[in-house]
Steps between C-alpha positions, in 0.01 A plus 500: 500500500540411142754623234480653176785437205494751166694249254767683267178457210327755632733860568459778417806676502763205422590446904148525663147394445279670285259706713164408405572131523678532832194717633268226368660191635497679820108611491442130397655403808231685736258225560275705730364709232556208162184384346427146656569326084805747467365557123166753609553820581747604721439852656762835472824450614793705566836399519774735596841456351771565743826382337575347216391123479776273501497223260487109558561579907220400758307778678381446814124579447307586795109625618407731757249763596340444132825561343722244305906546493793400292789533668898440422775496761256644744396817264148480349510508139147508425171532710145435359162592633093509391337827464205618491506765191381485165709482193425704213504252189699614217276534148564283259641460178386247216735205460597647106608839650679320737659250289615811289627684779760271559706552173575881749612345787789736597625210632595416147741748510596539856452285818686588827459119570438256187550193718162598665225223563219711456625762163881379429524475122770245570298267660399194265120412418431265789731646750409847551174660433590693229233808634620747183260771568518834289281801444128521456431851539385724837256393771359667738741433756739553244765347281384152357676207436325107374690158417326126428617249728388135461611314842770237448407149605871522710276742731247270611375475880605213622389479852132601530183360408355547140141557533465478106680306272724798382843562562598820666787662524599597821432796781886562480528519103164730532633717653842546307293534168351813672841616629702625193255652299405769789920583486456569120199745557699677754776513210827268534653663266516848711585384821608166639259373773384191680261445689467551837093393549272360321095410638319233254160396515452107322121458336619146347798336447592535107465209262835349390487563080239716459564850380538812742495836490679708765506862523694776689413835564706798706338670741740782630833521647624671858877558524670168472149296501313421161140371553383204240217323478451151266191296405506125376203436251428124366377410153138617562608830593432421888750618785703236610725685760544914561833666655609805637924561535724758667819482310796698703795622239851354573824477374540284245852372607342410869298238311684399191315677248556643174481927428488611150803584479621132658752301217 
């Protein structure tokens, strides 16, 4: 048994972690299925949320029966498993368009939770990520969204072995920068969700300051659920990482967040 800790940097809403990065710590926790250098390419994972991640408290982290647990006071809050599916990579969008895009980040306007890691527009350059993404038109999964993202040398890997002389950022911060972005394709600003699973597939760590692209694209809703998918794309236009979300719409005074009509 190990534990996990989400530190107060990265929530989501203001009292518990931001989802991506909670699923990826956990998935970079299950060392039956990590690539040996931790930096190759680590296959799908999916990572159930089950409650909301507390912040800067240890989780009792344990592995059985090819599934990995994060559990508090007994309850799990998080479970993470390989699968063997593909995942549809989201098309993408030239770093200009993106760039652009970003100046209609509804965000901009409203954001159930600006303290967010991963899209909060009150997060400083350096602390959060800053993932703005806005509107690039219709796919054909449907609605589009595309932000640059240059990795911060704050999110570094610190505990595996480079096999190249490049600093990557790491599995945890991958996966956050994929997080958000599939929330804004689903539409923030209709409904407030969060999300409840998330399955990432890791090609290759990204470099720390070199320029990103990251795109989102809906694809559907059912009741409560909104499906998402999200693609990470380096500087030479190859896929770093691809996610697919299942975002579950909540109350926004459950989890802190903001409505439209919020003062």
């Amino acid at each position: 048994m190990t534990e996990l800790i989400v530190p107060r940097r990265f929530c989501g809403p203001p009292d518990s972690g931001n989802g991506g990065w909670t699923a990826g710590a956990l998935a970079a926790l299950d060392e039956a299925d990590a690539p040996e250098d931790r930096r190759g390419s680590w296959p799908a994972i999916e990572v159930s949320l089950r409650q909301p991640p507390p912040l800067d408290t240890p989780l009792a982290v344990t592995a059985e029966g090819g599934v990995t647990t994060a559990s508090f006071g007994g309850a799990p809050v998080a479970t993470a498993q390989r699968v063997e599916r593909e995942i549809a990579d989201v098309d993408p969008v030239a770093p200009g368009a993106a760039a652009a895009a970003t100046s209609s980040y509804p965000g901009h306007t409203f954001h159930p939770f600006p303290t967010c890691f991963a899209c909060g527009t009150a997060r400083e350059e350096g602390d959060g990520l800053r993932i703005f993404p806005g509107p690039v038109g219709e796919g054909p999964g449907g609605h589009r969204v595309a932000a640059p993202w240059t990795p911060h040398p704050s999110l570094h890997e610190d505990w595996h072995t480079y096999v190249d002389e490049h600093p990557r950022a790491s599995v945890a911060a991958t996966w956050a920068a994929l997080d958000c972005i599939g929330g804004w394709a689903g539409d923030l600003t209709e409904r407030l969700m969060v999300l409840g699973r998330m399955t990432a597939r890791v090609d290759d760590l990204p470099v720390v300051g070199e320029p990103h692209v990251v795109v989102g694209e809906g694809r559907g809703r059912d009741g409560r659920k909104t499906f998402t998918a999200s693609t990470l794309y380096d500087a030479d236009g190859r896929v770093v990482a691809t996610a697919e979300h299942t975002w579950v719409a909540v109350d926004p005074a459950l989890f802190g967040g903001r409505t439209p009509t919020s003062d």
